[in-house]
C-alpha positions in Angstrom: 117.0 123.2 121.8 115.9 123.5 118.4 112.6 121.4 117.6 113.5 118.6 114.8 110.4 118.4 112.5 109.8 115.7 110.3 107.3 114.3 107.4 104.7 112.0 108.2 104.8 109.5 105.3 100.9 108.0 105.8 99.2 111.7 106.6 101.1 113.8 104.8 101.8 116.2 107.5 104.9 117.6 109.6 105.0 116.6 113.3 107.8 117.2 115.8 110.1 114.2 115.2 109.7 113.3 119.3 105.9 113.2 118.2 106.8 110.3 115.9 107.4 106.6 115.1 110.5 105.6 113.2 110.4 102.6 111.4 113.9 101.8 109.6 115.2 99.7 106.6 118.8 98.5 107.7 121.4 98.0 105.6 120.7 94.2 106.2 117.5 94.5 104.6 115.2 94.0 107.9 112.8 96.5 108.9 112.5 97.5 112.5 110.6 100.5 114.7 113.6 102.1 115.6 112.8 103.5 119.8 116.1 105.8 119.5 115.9 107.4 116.1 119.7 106.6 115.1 119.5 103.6 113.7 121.1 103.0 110.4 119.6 103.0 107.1 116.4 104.2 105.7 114.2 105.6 107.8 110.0 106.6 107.2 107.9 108.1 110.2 105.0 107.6 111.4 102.3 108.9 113.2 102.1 106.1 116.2 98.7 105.0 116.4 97.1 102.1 114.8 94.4 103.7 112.8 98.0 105.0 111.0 99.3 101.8 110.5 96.1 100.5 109.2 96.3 102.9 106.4 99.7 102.4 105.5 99.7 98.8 105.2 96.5 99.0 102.7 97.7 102.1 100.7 101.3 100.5 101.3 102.6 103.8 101.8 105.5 102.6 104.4 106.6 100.1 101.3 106.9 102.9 99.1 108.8 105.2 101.7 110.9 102.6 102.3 111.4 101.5 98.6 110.5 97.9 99.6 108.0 94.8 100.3 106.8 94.9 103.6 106.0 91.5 105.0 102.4 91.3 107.4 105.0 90.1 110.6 106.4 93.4 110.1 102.7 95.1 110.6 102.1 93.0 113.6 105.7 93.9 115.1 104.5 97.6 114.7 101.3 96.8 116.4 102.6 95.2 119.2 105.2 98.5 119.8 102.4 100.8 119.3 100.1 98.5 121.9 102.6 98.2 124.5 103.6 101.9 124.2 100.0 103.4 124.7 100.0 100.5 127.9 102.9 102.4 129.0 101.8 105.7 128.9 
């Protein structure tokens, strides 16, 4: 299968697109971490660990990706994945 490779929006490096977090902008307007990577709407990845989203919530880098305001609930919902996904593994 040929290996899917996309751009990390906060690091500004190419990972594997498995290797990732997807965080979408729906057509709606809500913002969600999108687990299947099919969501509709405007998508930005992420490398999934918090030192990540640190640095894109302070150089808003996920706002600009996404072309929007990013509220701090929305950080915290991406914490909580990232927390519960390391648990996990």
């Amino acid at each position: 299968m040929k290996e899917v490779i996309r751009f990390d929006c906060v690091n500004n490096i190419r990972k594997n697109k498995e290797e990732l977090l997807r965080i979408v902008l729906t057509p709606e307007g809500e913002i969600k971490v999108d687990t299947s990577g099919k969501m509709n709407g405007r998508g930005a990845y992420l490398t999934p660990n918090l030192e990540t989203v640190k640095l894109a919530k302070k150089n808003h880098r996920l706002e600009k990706a996404l072309k929007t305001k990013i509220e701090d609930e929305v950080y915290e919902d991406i914490y909580q994945f990232i927390r519960s996904r390391s648990e996990v593994e």
